[in-house]
C-alpha positions in Angstrom: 3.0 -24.2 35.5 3.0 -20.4 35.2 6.1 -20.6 32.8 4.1 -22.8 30.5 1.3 -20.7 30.4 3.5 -17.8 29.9 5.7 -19.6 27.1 1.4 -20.1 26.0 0.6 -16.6 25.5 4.1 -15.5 24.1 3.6 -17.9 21.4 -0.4 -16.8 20.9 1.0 -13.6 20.8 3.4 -14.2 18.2 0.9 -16.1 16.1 -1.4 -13.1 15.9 0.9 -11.0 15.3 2.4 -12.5 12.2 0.3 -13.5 9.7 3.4 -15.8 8.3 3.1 -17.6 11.4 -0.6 -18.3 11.2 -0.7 -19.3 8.1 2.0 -21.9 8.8 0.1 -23.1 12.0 -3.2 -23.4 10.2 -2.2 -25.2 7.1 0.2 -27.3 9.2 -3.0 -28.4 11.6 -5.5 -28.8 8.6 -3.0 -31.1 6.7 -2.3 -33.2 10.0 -5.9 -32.9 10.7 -7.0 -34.7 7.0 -3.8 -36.9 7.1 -5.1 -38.0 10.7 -8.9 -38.8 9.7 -8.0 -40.0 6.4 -5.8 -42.7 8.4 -7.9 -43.9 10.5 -10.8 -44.0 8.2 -8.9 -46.2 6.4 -7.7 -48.6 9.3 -11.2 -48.4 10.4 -12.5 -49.6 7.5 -10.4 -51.3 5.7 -11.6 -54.6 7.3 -15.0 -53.9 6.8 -14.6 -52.7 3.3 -12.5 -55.8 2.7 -14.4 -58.6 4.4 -17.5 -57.6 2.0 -15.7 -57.2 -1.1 -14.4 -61.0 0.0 -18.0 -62.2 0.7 -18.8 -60.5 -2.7 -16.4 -62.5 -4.2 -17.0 -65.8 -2.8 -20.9 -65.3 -3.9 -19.8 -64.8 -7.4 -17.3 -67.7 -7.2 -20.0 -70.3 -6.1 -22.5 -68.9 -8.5 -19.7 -69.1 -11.1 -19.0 -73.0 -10.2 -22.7 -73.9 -9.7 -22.9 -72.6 -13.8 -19.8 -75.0 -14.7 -21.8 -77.6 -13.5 -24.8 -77.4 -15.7 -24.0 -80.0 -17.9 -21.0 -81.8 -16.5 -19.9 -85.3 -18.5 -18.0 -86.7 -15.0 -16.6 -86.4 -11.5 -13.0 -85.9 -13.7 -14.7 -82.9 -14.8 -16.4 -81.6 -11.7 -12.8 -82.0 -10.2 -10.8 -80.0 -12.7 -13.2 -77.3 -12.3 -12.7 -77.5 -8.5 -8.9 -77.4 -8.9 -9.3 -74.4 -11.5 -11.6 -72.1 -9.2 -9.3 -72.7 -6.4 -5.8 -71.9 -8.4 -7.8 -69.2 -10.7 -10.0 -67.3 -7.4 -8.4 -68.5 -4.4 -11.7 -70.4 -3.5 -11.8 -73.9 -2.2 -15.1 -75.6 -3.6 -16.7 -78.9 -2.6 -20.0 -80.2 -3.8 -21.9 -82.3 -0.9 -24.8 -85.1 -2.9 -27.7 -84.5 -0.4 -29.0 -88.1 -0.6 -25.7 -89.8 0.3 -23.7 -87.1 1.9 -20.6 -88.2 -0.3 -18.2 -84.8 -0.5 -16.8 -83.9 -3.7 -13.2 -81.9 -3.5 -9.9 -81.9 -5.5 -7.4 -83.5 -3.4 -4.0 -82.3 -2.7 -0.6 -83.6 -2.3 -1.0 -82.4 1.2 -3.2 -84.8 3.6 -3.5 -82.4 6.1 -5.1 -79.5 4.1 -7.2 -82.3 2.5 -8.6 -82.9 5.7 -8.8 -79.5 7.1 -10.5 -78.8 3.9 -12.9 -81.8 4.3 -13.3 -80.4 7.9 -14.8 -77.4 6.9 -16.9 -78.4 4.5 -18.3 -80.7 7.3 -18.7 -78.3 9.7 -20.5 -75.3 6.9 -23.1 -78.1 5.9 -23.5 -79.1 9.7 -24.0 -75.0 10.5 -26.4 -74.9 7.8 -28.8 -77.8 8.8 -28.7 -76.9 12.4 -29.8 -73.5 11.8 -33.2 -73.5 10.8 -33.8 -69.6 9.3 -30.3 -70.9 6.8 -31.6 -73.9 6.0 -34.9 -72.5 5.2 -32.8 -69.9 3.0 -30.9 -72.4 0.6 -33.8 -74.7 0.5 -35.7 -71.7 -1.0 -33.0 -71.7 -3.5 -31.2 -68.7 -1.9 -27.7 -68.5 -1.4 -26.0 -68.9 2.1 -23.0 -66.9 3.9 -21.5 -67.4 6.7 -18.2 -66.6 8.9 -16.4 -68.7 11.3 -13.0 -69.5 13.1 -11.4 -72.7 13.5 -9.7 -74.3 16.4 -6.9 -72.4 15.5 -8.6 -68.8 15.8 -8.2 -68.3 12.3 -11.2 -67.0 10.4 -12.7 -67.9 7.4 -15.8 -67.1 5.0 -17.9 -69.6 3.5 -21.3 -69.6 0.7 -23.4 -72.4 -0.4 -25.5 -72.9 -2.5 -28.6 -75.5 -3.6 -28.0 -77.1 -7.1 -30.3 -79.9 -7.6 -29.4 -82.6 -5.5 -25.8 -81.3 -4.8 -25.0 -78.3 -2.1 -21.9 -76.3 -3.6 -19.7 -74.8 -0.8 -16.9 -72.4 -1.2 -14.9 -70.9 1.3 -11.6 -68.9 1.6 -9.7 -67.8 4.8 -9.3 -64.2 6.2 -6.2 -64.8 8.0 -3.9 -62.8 5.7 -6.5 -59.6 6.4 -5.4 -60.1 9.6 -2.0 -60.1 8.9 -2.1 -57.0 6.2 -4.1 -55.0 9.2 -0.9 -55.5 11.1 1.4 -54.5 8.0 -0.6 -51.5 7.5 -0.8 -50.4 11.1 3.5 -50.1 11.3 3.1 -48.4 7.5 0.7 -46.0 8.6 3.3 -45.1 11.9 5.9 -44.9 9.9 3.7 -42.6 7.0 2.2 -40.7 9.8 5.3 -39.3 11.3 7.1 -38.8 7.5 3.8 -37.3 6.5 3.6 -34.7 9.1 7.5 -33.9 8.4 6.3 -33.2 5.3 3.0 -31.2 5.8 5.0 -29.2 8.2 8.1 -28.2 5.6 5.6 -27.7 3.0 3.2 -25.6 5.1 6.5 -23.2 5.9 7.3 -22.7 1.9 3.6 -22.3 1.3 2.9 -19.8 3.9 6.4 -17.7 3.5 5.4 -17.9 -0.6 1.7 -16.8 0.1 2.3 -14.3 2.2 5.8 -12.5 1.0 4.0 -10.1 -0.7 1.5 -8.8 2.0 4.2 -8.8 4.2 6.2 -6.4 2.0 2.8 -4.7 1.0 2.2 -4.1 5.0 6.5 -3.4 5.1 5.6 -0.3 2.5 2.1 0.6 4.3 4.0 1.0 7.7 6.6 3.9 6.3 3.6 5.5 4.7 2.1 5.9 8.2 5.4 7.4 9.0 5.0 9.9 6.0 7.7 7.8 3.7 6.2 7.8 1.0 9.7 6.5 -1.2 10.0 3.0 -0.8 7.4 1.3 -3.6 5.9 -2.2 -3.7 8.2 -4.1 -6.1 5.9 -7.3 -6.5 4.8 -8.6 -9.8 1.6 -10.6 -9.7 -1.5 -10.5 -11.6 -3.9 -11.3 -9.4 -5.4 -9.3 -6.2 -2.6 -9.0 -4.2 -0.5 -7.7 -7.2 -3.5 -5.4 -8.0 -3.4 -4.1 -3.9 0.8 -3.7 -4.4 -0.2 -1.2 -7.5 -3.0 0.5 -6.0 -0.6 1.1 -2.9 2.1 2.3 -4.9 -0.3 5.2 -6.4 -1.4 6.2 -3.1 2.0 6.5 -1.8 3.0 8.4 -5.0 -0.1 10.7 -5.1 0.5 10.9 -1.3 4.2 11.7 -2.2 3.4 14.0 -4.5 0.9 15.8 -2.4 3.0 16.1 0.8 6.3 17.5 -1.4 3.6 20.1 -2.8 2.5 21.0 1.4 5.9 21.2 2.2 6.5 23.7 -0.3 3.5 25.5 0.3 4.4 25.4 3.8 8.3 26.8 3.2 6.9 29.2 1.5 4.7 30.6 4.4 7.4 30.4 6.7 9.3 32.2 4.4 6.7 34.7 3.8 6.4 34.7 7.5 10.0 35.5 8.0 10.2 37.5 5.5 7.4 39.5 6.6 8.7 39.6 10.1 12.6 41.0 8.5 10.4 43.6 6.8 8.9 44.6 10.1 12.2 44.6 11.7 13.8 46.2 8.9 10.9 48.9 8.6 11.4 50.1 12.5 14.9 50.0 12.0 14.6 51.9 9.1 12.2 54.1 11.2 14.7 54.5 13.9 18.1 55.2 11.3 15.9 58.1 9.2 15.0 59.7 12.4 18.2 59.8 13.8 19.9 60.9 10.8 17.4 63.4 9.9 17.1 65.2 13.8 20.5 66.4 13.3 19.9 68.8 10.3 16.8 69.6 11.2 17.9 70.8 14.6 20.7 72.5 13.1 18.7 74.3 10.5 15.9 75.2 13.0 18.7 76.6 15.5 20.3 78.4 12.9 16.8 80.0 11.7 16.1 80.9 15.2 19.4 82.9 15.7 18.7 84.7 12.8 15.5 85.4 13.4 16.5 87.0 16.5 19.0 88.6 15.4 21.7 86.7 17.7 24.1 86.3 14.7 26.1 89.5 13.6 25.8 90.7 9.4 29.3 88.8 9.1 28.4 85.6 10.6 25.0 85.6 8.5 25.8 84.6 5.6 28.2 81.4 7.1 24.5 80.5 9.1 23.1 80.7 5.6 25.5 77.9 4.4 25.2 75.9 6.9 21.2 75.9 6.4 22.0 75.2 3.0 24.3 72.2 3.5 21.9 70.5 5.8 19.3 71.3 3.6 20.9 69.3 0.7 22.0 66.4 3.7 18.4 66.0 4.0 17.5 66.0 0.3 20.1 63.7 -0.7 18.9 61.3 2.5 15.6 61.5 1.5 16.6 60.6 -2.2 18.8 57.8 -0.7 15.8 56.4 1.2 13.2 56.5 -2.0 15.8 54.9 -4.3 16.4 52.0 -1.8 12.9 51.6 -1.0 12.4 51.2 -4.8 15.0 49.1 -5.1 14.4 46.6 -2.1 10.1 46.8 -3.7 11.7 44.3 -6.2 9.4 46.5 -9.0 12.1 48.4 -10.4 12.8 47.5 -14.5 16.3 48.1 -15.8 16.8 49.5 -19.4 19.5 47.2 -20.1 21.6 47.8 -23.0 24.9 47.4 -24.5 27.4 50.1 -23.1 31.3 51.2 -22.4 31.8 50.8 -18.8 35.4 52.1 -19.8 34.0 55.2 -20.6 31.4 55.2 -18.1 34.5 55.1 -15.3 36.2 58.4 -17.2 32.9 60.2 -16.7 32.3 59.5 -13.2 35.9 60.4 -12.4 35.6 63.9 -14.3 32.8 64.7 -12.5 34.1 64.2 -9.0 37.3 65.9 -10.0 36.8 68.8 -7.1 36.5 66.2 -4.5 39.5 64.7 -5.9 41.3 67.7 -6.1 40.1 69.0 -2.8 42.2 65.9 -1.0 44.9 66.0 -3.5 44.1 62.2 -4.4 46.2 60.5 -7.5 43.7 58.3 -9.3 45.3 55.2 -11.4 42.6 54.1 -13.8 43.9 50.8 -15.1 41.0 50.3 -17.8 40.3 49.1 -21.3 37.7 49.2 -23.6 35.0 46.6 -23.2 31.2 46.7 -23.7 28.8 44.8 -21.2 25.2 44.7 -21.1 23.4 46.1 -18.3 21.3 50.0 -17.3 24.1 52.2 -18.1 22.3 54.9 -15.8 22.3 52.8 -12.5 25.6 51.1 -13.1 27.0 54.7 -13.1 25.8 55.1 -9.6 27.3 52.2 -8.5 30.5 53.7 -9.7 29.5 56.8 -8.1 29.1 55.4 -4.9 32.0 53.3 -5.1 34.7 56.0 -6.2 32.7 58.6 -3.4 33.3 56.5 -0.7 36.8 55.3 -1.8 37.2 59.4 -1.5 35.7 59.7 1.3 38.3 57.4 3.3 41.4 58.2 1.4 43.7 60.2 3.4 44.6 63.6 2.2 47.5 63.0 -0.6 46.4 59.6 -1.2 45.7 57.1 -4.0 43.1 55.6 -5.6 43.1 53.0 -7.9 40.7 51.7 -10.4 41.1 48.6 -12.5 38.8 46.7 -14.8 39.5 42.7 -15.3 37.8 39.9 -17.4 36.1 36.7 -15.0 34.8 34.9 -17.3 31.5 36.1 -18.7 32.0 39.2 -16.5 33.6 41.9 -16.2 35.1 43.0 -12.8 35.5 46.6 -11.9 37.4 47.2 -8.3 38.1 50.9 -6.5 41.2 50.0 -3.8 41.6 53.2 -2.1 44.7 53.4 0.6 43.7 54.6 4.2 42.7 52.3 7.2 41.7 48.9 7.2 38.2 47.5 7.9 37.5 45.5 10.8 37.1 41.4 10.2 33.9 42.1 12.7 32.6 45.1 10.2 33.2 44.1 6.9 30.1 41.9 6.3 27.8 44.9 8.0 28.9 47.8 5.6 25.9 46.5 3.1 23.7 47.0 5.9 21.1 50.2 5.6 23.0 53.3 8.1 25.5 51.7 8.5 28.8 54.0 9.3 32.2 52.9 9.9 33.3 56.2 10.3 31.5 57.1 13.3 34.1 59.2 14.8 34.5 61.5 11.2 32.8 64.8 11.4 29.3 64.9 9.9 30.3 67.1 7.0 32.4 64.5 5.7 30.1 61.6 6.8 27.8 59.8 4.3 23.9 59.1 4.5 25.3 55.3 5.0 23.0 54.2 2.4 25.3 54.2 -0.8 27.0 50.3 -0.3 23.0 49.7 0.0 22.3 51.2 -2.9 25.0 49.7 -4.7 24.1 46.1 -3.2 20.7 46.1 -4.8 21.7 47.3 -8.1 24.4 44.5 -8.7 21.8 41.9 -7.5 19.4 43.6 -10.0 22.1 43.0 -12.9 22.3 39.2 -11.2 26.4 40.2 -10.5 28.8 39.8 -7.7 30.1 42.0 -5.2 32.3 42.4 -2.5 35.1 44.1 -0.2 38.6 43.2 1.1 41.6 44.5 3.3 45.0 44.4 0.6 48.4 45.5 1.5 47.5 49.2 0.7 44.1 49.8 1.7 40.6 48.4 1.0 39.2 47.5 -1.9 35.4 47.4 -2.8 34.7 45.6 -6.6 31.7 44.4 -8.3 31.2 42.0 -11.5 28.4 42.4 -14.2 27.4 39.4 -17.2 28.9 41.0 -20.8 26.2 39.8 -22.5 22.5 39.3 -21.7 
């Protein structure tokens, strides 16, 4: 019992859950439900329906005969009519004389319908005249109806009627009602159970048909709840369903559209956020790297001042503490210059005057004017150059050679080599400085962009640099939208960058 009640709910459950499946059970009962009633509404009252239309008939019939006889010549006559109504109307007619009882019929081949005929007749005019209210009736000139069954159970419907002196009887049998009741009965079994095979097949095509397109309108509604707004309704109808399909389709679009627009607005706040939380990193680093590379000077120049002051340095020494004042002096002032020009170049607000220039001839500039350092280590230089004009600020693209070719001299060995080349990429023009001397680390080379950031950190501080010049040089290629990069070769390391030829 309790796994019928459970198969019960699982299947109540399903039903409410699908509307496919409801549809299918509710057409499918409402069909069986009409088909039912409109059966047995029929075998009720078929009978009934039947019977009167019968009695109807068999009226009309007598009335019919009872008009034939308004003016007949003979009995031949009244007999041929007799024989017509009952091959014509399936009515047997007899006409019964009142004074002398003599019955009138068409006779048969058949002896024994003849006298089951003549029987009948007998036994309607004896019903009649034993009945009082009927025999009142017809002898008020109404007509007379009555049913009765035979010896033989079988059932039969008889009228008469008053016509002068002559009573006109008709009657016909029901049996074959009977019999078609019966017929009818093993149709309608038969009917019934092809019927309901066929609501049921029909009810599945009509509910899948009906409601394809809610379920793929509710299919598209359920991703939306998930925030999937791609999958569209792809239905084409006309009428309210079709209408829903479009309207969802806008709201998913505009939804869509509306949630992209969010998450861009919200990946740009995070980037903002990030950014803004690199800048505060950046800033106390930045913080921390100035003060450390300023406390050295300063505490040089202010022990320095001090000895003089105090007289702790002898006349011959003063002018070497002089220097040395001055030298850290110009560290500081070249850091501080460093710091400004990265700071204006990381602001993002900085406008290049970009023009058409020699970057050939901008190389032989930079290298004449750092000839004394060049000179001072005994470095060869092998400029490997040609003439080519590219577009870009000719004034901060000079610094970037600066930087480059001062720290390729900075880390070339006494007695070493430089070499500067200039190649085409493309659209761009390459420029490279590979100086020989030691190699870079594979865990350094992607921090020597990096603000501060020293690889020499064993050199002596007069050679050192402020560790801001790859910075520098970083930011001005980005500026000029060009590449840059460094790499170990056979004979050293060398540091390139590429810059467009033409705007």
């Amino acid at each position: 019992m309790n796994k019928i009640i459970n198969y019960y709910k699982k299947i109540k459950e399903n039903i409410e859950r699908s509307i496919t499946l409801k549809m299918f059970v509710v057409t499918t009962v409402v069909f069986i439900a009409f088909l039912t009633i409109t059966l047995l509404s029929q075998r009720i009252l078929f009978e009934k329906i039947y019977n009167d239309k019968k009695e109807n008939d068999i009226k009309s019939n007598v009335i019919k005969f009872r008009d034939t006889l308004s003016n007949p010549k003979d009995e031949r006559e009244i007999i041929e009519s007799i024989k017509k109504f009952e091959n014509n109307y399936n009515t047997s007619i007899g006409v019964v004389n009142t004074e002398n009882n003599i019955i009138v019929t068409f006779k048969t081949d058949s002896e024994t319908i003849d006298s089951k005929n003549t029987e009948i007749f007998n036994y309607v005019i004896k019903t009649i005249k034993t009945d009082p209210e009927l025999l009142n009736e017809m002898i008020n000139k109404k007509q007379v109806t009555i049913s009765f069954k035979n010896g033989e159970n079988t059932k039969y419907l008889a009228s008469a009627l008053l016509h002068e002196n002559n009573i006109i009887v008709g009657f016909t049998s029901l049996q074959y009602v009977k019999e078609a009741m019966g017929v009818i009965g093993i149709f309608y079994k038969y009917f019934y159970l092809g019927a309901i095979v066929v609501i049921v097949a029909l009810a599945l095509i009509y509910s899948k048909f009906i409601t394809k397109p809610l379920r793929e309108i509710n299919k598209v509604a359920v991703r939306m709840s998930n925030l999937d707004f791609s999958q569209r309704c792809t239905m084409v109808y006309e009428d309210e369903i079709g209408n829903l399909g479009e309207t969802l389709n806008f709201l998913g679009q505009n939804l869509d559209s509306s949630l992209n627009s969010l998450k861009e607005v919200n990946r740009k706040l995070q980037n903002d956020i990030h950014r803004e939380r690199e800048i505060e990193i950046m800033r106390k680093e930045f913080i921390a790297d100035v003060s450390h590379e300023l406390k050295t000077p300063i505490t040089l120049i202010k022990g320095y001042a001090e000895g003089i002051k105090d007289g702790v340095f002898l006349e011959d020494n003063m002018n070497s503490s002089l220097n040395v004042i001055i030298e850290e002096s110009d560290k500081m002032s070249n850091l501080v210059r460093d710091m400004l020009q990265i700071s204006s170049l990381e602001s993002g607000k900085v406008i290049l005057n970009k023009e058409l220039f020699f970057i050939d001839n901008l190389v032989k500039n930079v290298v004449k004017k750092l000839h004394h350092s060049i000179d001072n280590k005994n470095i060869k230089i092998d400029l490997n150059l040609y003439e080519k004009q590219i577009y870009g600020d000719a004034f901060k693209v000079e610094q970037v050679i600066t930087n480059f070719l001062t720290n390729a001299i900075r880390h070339t060995p006494c007695e070493g080599s430089i070499f500067v080349g200039m190649y085409p990429r493309g659209n761009m023009t390459q420029l490279s400085f590979e100086n020989t001397g030691e190699l870079i680390n594979k865990e350094e080379i992607d921090k020597i962009w990096d603000k501060f950031y020293k690889i020499d950190k064993s050199r002596n501080r007069k050679d050192s640099g402020t560790g801001l010049g790859l910075s520098i040089v970083k930011n001005i290629v980005d500026l000029h939208h060009g590449k840059y990069g460094v790499e170990n070769t056979k004979r050293g390391v060398r540091f390139y960058f590429e810059l467009p030829n033409q705007c």
